[in-house]
Each structure stands twice: as C-alpha cells, then as structure tokens.
N, C-alpha and C positions, 0 to 999 in steps of 0.2 A: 401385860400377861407374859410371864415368863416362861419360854415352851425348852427352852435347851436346858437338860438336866447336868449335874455333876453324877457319877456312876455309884455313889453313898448313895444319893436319893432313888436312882431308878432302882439299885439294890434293894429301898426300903416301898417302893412302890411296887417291884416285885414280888415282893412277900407278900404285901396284902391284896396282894392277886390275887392270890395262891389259897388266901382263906377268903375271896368274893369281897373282901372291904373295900377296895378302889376304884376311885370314880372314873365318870366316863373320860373327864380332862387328865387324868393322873393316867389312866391308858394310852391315851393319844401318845401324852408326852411319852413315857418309856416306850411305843412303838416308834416315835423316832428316835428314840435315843437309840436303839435296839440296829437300826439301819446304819450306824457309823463304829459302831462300841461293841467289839468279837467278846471283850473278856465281860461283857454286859450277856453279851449275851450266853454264852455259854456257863455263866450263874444262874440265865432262866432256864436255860434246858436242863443246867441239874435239879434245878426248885421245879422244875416239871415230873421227873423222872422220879424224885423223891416221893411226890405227891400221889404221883401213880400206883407206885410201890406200898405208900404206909395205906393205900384205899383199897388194896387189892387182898380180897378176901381170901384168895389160898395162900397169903401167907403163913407159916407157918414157925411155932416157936420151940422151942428146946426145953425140955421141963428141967427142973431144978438138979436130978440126981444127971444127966446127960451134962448139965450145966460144970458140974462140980468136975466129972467124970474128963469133960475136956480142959479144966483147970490141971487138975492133978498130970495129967501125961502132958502139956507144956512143961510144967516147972519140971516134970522130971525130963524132958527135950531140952531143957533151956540150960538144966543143970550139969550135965554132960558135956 
C-alpha cells in the first residue's frame, strides 16, 4: 500500500473531498500528506473557502443591465 502521495494526487484527492467522493484511505493519505506539504495545503484551504462561499446562500448576484453597466465604465476607465 502506497501511503506518501505526490501533491497532483493529493490535489486530486482534495477535490473529491470537496464534493464527499473520497475514501476513508484516500483521506488518511492526503491528511498526511497535508502534515509536510504547506503549498498542499494551502490548495485545501482555498478548495475549503471556495466551498463555503459557492454554499452560502446570501450570496448574491448582479443582474444583467448592473452587469453591462459595470462593463461600459471599465472600458471607458481602461480607455483613458
């Protein structure tokens, strides 16, 4: 059994955290990888944060003409 991960796979075991697909062995392994591996881990705290963010119901969106509304005055900021 191979328990030390490369940081592609715990990347990819991360994500299916993230939507409940991975197993209880494919956990293990990426919480040790997670103990030696900062830029591991700090890809899970963003796939955490993201998570939080796209579930959290006061989010809120920008309707189309606001949409448009903040197009038009970049390009005219951008074109000056």
């Amino acid at each position: 059994m191979k328990v030390k991960l490369e940081c592609h796979e715990a990347n990819h075991i991360c994500d299916k955290n993230q939507y409940k697909e991975a197993s209880f062995l494919e956990k293990v392994k990426l919480t040790f990888h997670l103990l030696y591996c900062r830029a591991c881990r700090t890809y899970t705290a963003n796939n955490t944060k993201l998570t939080k963010a796209m579930n959290n119901p006061k989010v809120e969106t920008v309707s189309k003409d606001e949409k448009n509304a903040l197009k038009e005055r970049l390009a005219r900021e951008l074109g000056q």
